[in-house]
N, C-alpha and C positions, 0 to 999 in steps of 0.2 A: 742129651741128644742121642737119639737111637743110630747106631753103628750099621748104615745099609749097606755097606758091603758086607757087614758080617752074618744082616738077616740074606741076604742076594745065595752068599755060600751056602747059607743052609738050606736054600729051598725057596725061599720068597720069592714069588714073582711081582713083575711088576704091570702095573695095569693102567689106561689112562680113561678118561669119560670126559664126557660136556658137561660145561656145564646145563645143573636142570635132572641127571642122568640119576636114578635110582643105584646108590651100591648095594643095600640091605633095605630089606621093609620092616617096620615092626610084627613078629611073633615069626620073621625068617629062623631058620636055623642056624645058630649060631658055630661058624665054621671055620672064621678067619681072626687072624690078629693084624691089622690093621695102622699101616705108618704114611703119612704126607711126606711125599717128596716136594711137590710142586703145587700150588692152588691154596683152597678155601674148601671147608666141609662142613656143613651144618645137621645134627642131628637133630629131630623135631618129632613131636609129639602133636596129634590132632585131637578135637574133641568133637560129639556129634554135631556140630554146628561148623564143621570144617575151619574152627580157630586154630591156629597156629600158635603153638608153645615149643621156643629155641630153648632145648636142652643144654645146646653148648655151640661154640661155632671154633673148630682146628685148623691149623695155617700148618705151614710146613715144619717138617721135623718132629710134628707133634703126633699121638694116635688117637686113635678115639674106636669104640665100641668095644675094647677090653672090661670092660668092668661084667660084662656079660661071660666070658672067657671062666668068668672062676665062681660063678653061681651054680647052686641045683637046676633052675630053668633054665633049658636048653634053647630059650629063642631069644632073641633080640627085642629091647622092650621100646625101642625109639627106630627111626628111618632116618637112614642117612644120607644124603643127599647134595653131589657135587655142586656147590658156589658160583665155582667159577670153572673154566676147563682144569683138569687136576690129573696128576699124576702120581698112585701110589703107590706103594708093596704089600700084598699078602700075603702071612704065613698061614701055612696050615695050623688047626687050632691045636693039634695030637704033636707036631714038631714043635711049635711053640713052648709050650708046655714044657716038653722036654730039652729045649735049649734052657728054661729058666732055672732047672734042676743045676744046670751045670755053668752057666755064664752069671756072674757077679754082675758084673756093668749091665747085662741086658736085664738083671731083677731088679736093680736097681734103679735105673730108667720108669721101667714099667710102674714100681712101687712108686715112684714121686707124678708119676702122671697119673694114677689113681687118685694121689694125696689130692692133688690140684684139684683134680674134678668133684672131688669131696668137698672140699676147702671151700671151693664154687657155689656147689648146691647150699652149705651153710648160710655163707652171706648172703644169697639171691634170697632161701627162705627167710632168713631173721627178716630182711628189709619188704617182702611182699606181706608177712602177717601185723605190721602194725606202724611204718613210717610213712611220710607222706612222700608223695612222688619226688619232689623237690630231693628229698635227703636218700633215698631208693635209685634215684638214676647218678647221684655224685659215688655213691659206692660201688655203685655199679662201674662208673669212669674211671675211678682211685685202680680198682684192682684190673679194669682191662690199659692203664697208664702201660703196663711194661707189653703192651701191645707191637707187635714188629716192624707196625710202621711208625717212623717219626717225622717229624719234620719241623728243622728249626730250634733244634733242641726241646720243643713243644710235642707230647703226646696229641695224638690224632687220632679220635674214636673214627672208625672208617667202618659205620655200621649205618645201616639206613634207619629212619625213625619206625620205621615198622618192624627191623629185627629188635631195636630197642623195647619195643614195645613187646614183641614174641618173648624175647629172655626175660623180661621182669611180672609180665602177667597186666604192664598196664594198658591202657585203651592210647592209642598213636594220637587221636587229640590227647588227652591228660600228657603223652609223652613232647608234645610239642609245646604246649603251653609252662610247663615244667623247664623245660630246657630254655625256652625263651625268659622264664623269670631266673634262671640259672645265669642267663648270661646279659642283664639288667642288674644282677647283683655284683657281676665282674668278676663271677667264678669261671666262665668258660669263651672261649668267643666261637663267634660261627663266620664262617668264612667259603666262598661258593659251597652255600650246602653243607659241609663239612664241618665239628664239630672238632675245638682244639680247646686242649687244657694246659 
């Protein structure tokens, strides 16, 4: 968990948006480093057909658009995009940087929320080039399980069948029909709308 008071001291500020509200566009210049206090943030990717492809979606405590932060290209290669109303912290990307030289815990932080979104893209890739939806969207639930909402002692996917469908590349019928044989086999139950494992 990222230490806000101790990005707050060095500089961070803190900023809030609507949700809906543009933070970064893709091929912005990449300027900040980037932590959830409060909300939902979804970064996304469009194709010439205005398809929506979820890169990732961050809750609080978590960052997201650092992986840009330590590349040769200087722009942002996704759009990020507040959820829900959100509150977050920017560092400059030149103080950034230079806290990481010298604070442990904050490279350490940083280095495990890279690993994750690494970690991420693995398994979303292995399961889009050759599983069928059925076994694509339980791996997809397995690893969003330690999700921050629960309820019941039961994980609660608390994503719509359309971001399901944004994050895995599949078509929202195929992800509906999928989930509905998911939970005919008594791997999942749906409950108003809501999706629990």
């Amino acid at each position: 968990m990222f230490n806000i008071q101790y990005l707050l001291k060095h500089g961070a500020q803190q900023r809030h948006y609507s949700k809906g509200q543009i933070i970064f566009y893709e091929k912005d210049e990449v300027k900040y480093f980037f932590v959830i206090i409060k909300g939902k943030v979804k970064v996304i990717n469009t194709n010439d057909d205005n398809k929506e492809f979820i890169q990732g979606i961050f809750y609080e405590g978590q960052s997201f658009g650092e992986p840009s932060l330590f590349t040769v290209e200087q722009t942002y290669p996704s759009t990020a995009i507040a959820d829900s109303d959100i509150e977050i912290l920017r560092l400059e990307k030149a103080a950034f940087l230079k806290l990481l030289k010298t604070n442990f815990d904050l490279h350490f932080e940083t280095t495990k929320a890279l690993a994750e979104k690494i970690q991420f893209k693995i398994i979303i890739s292995k399961e889009i080039s050759g599983y069928k939806p059925e076994h694509c969207l339980e791996t997809l639930f397995q690893y969003l399980k330690d999700n921050p909402i629960k309820h019941k002692n039961k994980a609660v996917i608390n994503l719509t069948r359309q971001e399901l469908a944004n994050l895995t590349g599949l078509r929202v019928e195929t992800v509906i029909r999928a989930v509905k044989k998911l939970e005919g086999e008594g791997k999942l139950k749906i409950v108003n709308r809501k999706i629990y494992l």
